[in-house]
mmCIF file of the N, C-alpha and C atoms, coordinates in Angstrom:
data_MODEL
# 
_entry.id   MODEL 
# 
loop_
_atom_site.group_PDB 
_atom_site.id 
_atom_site.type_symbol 
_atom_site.label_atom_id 
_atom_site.label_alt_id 
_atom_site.label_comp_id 
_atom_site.label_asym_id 
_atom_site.label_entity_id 
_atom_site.label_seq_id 
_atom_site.pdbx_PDB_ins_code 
_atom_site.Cartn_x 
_atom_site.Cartn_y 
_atom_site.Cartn_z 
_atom_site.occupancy 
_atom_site.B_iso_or_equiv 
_atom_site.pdbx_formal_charge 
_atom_site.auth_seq_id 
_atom_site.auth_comp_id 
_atom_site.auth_asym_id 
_atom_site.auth_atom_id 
_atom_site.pdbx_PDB_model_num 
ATOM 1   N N  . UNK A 1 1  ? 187.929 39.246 77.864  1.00 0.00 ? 1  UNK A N  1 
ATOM 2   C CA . UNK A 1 1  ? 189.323 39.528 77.719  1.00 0.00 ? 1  UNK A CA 1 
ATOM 3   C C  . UNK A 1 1  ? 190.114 38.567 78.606  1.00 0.00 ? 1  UNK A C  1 
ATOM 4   N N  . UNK A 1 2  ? 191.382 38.608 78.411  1.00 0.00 ? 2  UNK A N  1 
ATOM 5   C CA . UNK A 1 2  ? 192.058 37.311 78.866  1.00 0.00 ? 2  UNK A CA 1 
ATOM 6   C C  . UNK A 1 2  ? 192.976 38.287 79.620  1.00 0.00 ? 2  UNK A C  1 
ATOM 7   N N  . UNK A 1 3  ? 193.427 37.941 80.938  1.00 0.00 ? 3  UNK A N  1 
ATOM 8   C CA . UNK A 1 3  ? 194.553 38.890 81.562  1.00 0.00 ? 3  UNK A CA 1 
ATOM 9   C C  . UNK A 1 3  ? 195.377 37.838 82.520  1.00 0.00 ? 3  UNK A C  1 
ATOM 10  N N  . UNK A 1 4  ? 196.324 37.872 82.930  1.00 0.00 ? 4  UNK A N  1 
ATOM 11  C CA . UNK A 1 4  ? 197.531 37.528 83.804  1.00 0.00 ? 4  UNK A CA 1 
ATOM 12  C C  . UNK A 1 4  ? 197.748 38.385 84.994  1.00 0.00 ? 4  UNK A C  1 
ATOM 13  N N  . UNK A 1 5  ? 197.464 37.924 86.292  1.00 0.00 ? 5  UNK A N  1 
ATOM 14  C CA . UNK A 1 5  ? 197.806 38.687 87.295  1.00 0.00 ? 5  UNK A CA 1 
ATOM 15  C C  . UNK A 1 5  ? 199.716 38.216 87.956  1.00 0.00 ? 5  UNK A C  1 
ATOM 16  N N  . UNK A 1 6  ? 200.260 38.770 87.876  1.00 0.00 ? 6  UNK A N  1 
ATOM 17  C CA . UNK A 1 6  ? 201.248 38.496 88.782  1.00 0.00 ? 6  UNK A CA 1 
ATOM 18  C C  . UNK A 1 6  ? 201.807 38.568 90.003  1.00 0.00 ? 6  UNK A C  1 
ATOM 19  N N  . UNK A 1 7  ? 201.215 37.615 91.009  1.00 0.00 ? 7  UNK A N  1 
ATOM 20  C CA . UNK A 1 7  ? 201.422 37.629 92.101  1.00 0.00 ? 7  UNK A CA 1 
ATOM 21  C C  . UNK A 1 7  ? 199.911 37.632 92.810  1.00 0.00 ? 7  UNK A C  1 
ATOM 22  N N  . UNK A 1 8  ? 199.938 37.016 94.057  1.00 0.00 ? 8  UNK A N  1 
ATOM 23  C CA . UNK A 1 8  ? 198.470 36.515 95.066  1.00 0.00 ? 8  UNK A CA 1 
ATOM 24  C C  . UNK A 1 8  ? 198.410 37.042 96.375  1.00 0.00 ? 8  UNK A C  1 
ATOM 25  N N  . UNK A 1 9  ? 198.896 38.391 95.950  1.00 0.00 ? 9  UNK A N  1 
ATOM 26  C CA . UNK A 1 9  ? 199.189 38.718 97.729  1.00 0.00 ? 9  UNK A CA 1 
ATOM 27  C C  . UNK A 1 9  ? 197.947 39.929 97.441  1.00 0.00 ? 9  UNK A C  1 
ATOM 28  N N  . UNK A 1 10 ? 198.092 41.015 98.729  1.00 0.00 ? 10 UNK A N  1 
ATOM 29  C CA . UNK A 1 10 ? 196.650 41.508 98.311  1.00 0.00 ? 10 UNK A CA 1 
ATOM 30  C C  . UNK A 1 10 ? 196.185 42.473 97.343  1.00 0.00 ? 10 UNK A C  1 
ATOM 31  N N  . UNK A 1 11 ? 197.182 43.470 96.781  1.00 0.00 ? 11 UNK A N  1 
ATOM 32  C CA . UNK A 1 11 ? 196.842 43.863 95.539  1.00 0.00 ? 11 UNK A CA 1 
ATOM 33  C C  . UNK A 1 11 ? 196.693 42.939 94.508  1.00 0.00 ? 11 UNK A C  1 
ATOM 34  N N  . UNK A 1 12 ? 196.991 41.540 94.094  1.00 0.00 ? 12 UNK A N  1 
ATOM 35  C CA . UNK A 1 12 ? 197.308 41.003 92.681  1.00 0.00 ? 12 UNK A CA 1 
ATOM 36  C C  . UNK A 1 12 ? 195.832 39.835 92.953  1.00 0.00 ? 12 UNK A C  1 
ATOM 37  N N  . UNK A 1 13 ? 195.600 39.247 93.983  1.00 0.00 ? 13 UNK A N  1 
ATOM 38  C CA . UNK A 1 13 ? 194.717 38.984 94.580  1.00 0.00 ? 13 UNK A CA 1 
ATOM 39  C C  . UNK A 1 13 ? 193.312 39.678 94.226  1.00 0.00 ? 13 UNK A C  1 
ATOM 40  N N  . UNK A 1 14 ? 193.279 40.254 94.777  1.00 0.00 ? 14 UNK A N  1 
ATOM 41  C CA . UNK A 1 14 ? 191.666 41.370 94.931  1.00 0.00 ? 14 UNK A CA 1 
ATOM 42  C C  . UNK A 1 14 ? 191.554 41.990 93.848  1.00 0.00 ? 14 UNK A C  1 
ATOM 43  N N  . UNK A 1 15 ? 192.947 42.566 92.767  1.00 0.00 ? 15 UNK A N  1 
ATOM 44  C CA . UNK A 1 15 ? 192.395 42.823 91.159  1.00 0.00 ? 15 UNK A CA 1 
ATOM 45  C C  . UNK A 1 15 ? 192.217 41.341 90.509  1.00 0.00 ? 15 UNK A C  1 
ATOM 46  N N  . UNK A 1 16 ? 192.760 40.709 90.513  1.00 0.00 ? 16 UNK A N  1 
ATOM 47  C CA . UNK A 1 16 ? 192.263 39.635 89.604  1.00 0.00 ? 16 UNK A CA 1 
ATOM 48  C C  . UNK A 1 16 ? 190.682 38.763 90.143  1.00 0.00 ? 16 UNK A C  1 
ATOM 49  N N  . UNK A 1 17 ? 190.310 38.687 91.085  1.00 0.00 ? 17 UNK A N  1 
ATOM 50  C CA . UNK A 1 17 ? 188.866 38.756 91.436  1.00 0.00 ? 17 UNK A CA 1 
ATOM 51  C C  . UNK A 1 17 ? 188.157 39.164 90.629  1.00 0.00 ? 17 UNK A C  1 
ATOM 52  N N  . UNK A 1 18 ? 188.517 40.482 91.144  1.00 0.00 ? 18 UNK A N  1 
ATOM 53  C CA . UNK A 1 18 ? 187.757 41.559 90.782  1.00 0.00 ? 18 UNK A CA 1 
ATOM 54  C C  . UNK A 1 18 ? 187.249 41.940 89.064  1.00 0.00 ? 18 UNK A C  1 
ATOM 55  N N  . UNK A 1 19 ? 188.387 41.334 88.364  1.00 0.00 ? 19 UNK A N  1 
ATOM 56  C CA . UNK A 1 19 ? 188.758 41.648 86.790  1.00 0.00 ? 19 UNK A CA 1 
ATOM 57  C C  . UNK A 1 19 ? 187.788 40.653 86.624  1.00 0.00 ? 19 UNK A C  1 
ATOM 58  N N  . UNK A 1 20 ? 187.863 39.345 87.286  1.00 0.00 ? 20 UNK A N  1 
ATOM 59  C CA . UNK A 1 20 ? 186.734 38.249 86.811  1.00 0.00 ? 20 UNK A CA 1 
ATOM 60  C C  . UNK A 1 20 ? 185.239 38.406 87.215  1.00 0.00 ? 20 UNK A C  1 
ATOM 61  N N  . UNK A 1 21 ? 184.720 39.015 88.229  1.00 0.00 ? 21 UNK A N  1 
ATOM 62  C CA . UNK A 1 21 ? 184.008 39.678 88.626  1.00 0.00 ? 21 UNK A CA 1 
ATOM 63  C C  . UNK A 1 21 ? 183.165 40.781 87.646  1.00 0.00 ? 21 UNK A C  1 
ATOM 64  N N  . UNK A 1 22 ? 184.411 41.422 86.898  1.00 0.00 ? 22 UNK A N  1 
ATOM 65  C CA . UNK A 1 22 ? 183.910 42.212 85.678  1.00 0.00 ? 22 UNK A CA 1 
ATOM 66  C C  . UNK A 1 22 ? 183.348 41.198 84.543  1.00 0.00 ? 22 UNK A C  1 
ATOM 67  N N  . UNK A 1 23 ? 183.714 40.051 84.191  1.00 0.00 ? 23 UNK A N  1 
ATOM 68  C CA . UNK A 1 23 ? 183.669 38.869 83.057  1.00 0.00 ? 23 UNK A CA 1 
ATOM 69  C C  . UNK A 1 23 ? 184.875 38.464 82.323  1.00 0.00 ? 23 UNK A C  1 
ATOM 70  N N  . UNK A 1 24 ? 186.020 39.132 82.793  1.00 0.00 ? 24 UNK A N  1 
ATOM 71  C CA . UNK A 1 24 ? 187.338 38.718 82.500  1.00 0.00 ? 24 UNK A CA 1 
ATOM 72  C C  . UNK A 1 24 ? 187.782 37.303 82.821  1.00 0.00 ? 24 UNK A C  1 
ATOM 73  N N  . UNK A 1 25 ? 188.794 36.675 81.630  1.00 0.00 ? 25 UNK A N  1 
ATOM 74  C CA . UNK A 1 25 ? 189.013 35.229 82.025  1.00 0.00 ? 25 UNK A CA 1 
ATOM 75  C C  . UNK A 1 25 ? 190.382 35.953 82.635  1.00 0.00 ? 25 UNK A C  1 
ATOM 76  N N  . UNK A 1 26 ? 190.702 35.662 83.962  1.00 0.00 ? 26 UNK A N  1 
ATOM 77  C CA . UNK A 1 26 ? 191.797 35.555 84.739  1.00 0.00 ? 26 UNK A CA 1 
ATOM 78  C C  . UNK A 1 26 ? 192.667 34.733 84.956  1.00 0.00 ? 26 UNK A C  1 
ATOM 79  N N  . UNK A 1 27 ? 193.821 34.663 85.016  1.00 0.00 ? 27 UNK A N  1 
ATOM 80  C CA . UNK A 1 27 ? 194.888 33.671 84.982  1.00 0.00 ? 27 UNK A CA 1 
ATOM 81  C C  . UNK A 1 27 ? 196.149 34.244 86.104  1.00 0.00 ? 27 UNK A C  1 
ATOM 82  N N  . UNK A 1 28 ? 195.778 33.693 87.870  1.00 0.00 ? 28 UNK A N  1 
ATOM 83  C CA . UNK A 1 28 ? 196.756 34.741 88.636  1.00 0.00 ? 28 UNK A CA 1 
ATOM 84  C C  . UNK A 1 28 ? 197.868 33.631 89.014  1.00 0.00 ? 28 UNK A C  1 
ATOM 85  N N  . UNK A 1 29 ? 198.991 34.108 88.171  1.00 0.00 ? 29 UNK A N  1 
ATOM 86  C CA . UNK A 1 29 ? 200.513 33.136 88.613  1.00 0.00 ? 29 UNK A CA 1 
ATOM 87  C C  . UNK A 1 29 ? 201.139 33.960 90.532  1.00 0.00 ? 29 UNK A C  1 
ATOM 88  N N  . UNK A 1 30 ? 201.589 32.846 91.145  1.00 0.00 ? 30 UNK A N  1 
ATOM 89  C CA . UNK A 1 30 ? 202.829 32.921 91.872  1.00 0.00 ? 30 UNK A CA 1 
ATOM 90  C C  . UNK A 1 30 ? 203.710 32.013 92.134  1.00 0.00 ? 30 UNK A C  1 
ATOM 91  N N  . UNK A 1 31 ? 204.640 32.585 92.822  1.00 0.00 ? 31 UNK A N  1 
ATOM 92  C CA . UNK A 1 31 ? 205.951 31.683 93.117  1.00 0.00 ? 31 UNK A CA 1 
ATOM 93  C C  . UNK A 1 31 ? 205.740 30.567 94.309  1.00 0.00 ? 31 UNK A C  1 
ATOM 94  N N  . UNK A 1 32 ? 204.990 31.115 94.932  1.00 0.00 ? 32 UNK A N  1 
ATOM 95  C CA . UNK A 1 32 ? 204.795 31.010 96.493  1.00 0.00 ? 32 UNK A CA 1 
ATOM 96  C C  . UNK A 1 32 ? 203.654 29.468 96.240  1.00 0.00 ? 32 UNK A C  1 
ATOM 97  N N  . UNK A 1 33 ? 204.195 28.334 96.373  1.00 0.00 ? 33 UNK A N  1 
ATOM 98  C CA . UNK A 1 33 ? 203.491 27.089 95.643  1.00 0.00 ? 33 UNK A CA 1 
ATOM 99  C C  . UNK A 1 33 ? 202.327 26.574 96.329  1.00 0.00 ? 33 UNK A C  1 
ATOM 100 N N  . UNK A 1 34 ? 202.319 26.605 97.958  1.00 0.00 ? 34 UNK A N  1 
ATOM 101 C CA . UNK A 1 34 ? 201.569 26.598 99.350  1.00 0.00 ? 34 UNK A CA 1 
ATOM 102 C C  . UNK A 1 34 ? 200.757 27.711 99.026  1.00 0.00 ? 34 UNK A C  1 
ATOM 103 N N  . UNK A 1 35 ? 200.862 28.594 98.614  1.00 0.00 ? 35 UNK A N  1 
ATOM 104 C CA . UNK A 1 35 ? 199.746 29.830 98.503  1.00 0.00 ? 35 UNK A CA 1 
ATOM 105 C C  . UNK A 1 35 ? 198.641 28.982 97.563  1.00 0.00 ? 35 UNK A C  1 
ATOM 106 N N  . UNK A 1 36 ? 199.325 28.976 96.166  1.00 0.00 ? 36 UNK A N  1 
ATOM 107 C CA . UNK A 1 36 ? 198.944 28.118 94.734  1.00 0.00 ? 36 UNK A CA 1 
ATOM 108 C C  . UNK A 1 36 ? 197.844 27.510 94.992  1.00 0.00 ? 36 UNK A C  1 
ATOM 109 N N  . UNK A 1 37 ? 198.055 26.168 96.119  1.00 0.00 ? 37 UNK A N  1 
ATOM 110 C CA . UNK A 1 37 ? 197.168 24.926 96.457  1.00 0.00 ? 37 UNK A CA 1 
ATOM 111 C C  . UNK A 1 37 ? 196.561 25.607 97.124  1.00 0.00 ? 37 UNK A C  1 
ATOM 112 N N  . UNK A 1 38 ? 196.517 26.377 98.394  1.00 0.00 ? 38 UNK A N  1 
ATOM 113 C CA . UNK A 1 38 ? 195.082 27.033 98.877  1.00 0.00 ? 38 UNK A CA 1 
ATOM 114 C C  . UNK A 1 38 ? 194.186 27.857 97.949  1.00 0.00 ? 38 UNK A C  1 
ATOM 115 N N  . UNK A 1 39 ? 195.359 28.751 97.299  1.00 0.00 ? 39 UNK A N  1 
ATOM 116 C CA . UNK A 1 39 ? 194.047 29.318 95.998  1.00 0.00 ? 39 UNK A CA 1 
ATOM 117 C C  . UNK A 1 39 ? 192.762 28.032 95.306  1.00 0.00 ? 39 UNK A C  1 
ATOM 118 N N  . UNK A 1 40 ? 193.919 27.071 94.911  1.00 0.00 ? 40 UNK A N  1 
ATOM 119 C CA . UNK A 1 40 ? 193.126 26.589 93.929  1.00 0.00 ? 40 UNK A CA 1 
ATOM 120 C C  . UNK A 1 40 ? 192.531 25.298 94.747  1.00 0.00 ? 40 UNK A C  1 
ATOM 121 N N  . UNK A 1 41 ? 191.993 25.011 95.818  1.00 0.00 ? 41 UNK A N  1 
ATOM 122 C CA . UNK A 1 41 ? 191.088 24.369 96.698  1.00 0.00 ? 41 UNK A CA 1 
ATOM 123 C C  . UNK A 1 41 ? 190.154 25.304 97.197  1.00 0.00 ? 41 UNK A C  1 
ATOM 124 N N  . UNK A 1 42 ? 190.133 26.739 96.456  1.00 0.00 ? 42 UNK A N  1 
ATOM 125 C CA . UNK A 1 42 ? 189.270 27.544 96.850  1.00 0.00 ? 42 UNK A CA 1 
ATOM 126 C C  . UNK A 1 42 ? 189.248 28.217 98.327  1.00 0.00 ? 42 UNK A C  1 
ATOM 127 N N  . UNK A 1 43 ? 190.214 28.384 98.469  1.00 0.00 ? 43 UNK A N  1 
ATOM 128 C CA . UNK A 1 43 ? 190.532 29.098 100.076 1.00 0.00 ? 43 UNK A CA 1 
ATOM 129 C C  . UNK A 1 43 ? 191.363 30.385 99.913  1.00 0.00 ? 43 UNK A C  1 
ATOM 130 N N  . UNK A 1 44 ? 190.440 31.695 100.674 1.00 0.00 ? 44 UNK A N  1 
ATOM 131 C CA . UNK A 1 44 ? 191.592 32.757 100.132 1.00 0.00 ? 44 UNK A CA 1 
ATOM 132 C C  . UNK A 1 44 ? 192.367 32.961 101.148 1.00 0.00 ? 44 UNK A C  1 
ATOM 133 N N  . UNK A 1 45 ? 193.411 33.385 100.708 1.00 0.00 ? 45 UNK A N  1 
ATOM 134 C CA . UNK A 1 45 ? 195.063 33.065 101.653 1.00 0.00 ? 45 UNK A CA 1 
ATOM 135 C C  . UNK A 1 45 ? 195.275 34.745 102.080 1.00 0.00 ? 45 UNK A C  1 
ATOM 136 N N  . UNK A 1 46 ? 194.002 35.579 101.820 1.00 0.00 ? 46 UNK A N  1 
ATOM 137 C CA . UNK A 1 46 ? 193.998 36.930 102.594 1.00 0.00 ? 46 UNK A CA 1 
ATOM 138 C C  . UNK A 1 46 ? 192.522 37.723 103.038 1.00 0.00 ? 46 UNK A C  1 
ATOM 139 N N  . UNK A 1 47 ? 193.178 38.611 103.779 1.00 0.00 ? 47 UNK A N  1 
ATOM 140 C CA . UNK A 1 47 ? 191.293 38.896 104.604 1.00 0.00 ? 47 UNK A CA 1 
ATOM 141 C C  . UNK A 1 47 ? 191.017 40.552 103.757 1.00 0.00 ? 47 UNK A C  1 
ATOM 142 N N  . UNK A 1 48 ? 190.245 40.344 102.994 1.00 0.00 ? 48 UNK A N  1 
ATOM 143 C CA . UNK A 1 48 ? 189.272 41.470 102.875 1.00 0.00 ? 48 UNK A CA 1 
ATOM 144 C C  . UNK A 1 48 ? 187.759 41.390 102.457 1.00 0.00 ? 48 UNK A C  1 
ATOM 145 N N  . UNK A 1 49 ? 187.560 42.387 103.085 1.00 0.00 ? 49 UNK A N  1 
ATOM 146 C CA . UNK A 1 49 ? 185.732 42.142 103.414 1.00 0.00 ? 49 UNK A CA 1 
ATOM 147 C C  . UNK A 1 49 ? 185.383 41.744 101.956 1.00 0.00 ? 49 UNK A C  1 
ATOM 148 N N  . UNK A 1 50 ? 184.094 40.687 101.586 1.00 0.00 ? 50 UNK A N  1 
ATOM 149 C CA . UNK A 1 50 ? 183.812 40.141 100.483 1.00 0.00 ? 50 UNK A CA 1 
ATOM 150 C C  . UNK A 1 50 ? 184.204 39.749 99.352  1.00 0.00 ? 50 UNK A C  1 
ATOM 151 N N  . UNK A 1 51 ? 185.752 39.491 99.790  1.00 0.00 ? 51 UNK A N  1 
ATOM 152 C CA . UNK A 1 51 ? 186.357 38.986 98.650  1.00 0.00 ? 51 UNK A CA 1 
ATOM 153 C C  . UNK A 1 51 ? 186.213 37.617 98.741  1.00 0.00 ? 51 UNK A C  1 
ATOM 154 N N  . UNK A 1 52 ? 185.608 36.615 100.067 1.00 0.00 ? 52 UNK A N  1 
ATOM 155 C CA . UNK A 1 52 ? 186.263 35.075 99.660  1.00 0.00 ? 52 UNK A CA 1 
ATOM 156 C C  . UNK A 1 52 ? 184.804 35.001 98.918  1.00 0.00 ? 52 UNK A C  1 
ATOM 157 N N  . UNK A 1 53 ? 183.983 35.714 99.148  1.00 0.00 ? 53 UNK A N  1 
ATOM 158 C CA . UNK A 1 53 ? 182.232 35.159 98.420  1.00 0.00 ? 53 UNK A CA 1 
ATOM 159 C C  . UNK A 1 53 ? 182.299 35.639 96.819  1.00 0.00 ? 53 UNK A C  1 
ATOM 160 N N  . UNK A 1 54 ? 183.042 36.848 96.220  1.00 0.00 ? 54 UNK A N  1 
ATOM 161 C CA . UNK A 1 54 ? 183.681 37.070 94.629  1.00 0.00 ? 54 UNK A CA 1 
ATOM 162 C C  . UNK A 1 54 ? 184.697 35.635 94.389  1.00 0.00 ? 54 UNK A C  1 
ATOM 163 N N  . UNK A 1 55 ? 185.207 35.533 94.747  1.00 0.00 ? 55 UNK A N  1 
ATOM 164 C CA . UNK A 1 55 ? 186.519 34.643 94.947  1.00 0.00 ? 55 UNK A CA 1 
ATOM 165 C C  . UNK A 1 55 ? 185.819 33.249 94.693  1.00 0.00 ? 55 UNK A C  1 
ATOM 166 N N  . UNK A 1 56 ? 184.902 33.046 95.307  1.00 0.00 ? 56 UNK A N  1 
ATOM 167 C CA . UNK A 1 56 ? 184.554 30.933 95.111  1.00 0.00 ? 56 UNK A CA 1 
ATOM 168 C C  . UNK A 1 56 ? 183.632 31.374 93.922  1.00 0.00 ? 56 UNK A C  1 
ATOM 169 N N  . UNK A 1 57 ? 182.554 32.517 93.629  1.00 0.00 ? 57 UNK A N  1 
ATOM 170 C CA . UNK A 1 57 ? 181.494 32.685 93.056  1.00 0.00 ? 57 UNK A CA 1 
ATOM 171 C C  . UNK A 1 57 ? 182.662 32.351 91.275  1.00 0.00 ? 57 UNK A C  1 
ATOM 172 N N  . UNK A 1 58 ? 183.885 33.352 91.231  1.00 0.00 ? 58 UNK A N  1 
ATOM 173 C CA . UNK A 1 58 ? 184.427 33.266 89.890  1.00 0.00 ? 58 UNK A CA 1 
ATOM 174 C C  . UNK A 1 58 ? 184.679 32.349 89.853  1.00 0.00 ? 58 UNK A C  1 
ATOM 175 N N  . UNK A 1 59 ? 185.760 31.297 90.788  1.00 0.00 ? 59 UNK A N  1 
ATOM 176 C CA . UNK A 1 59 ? 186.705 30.548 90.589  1.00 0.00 ? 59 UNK A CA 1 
ATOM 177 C C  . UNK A 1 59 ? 185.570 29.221 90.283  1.00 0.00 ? 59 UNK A C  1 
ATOM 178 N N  . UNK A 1 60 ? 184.780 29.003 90.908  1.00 0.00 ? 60 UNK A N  1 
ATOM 179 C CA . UNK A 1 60 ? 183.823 28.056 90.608  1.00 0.00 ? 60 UNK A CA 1 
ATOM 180 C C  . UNK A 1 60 ? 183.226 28.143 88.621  1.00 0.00 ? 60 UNK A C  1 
ATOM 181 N N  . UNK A 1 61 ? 183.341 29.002 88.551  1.00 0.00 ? 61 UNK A N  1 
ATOM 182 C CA . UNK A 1 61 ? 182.748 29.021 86.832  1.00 0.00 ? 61 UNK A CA 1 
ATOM 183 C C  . UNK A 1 61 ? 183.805 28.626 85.903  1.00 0.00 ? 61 UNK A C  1 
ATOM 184 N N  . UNK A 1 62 ? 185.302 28.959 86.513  1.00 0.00 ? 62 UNK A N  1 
ATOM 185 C CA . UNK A 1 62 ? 186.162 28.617 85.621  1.00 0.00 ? 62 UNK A CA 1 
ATOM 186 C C  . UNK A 1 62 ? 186.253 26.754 85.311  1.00 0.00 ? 62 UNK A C  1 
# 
């Protein structure tokens, strides 16, 4: 399934992981453009336990 998260802070963040995590293709927009480039150099821009090891494991397949 294809989904849109809106927003990278820590709810919109940790579900869209998580949704890809399930086998969902994820697609997470924000405004915040400095957030953007750390997402997408693979760096997570918030702390919760085992999310940056879900986080490189999805983002790496896309």
């Amino acid at each position: 399934m294809k989904l849109a998260v809106i927003g990278t802070g820590y709810v919109g963040l940790v579900s869209g992981t998580c949704f890809a995590e399930m086998g969902n293709n994820v697609l997470c927009v924000d405004n915040n453009q400095e957030k953007l480039k750390k997402l997408n150099n693979g760096l997570v821009t918030i702390y919760e336990p085992g999310l940056e090891l879900l986080y490189q494991r999805n983002f790496n397949q896309n």
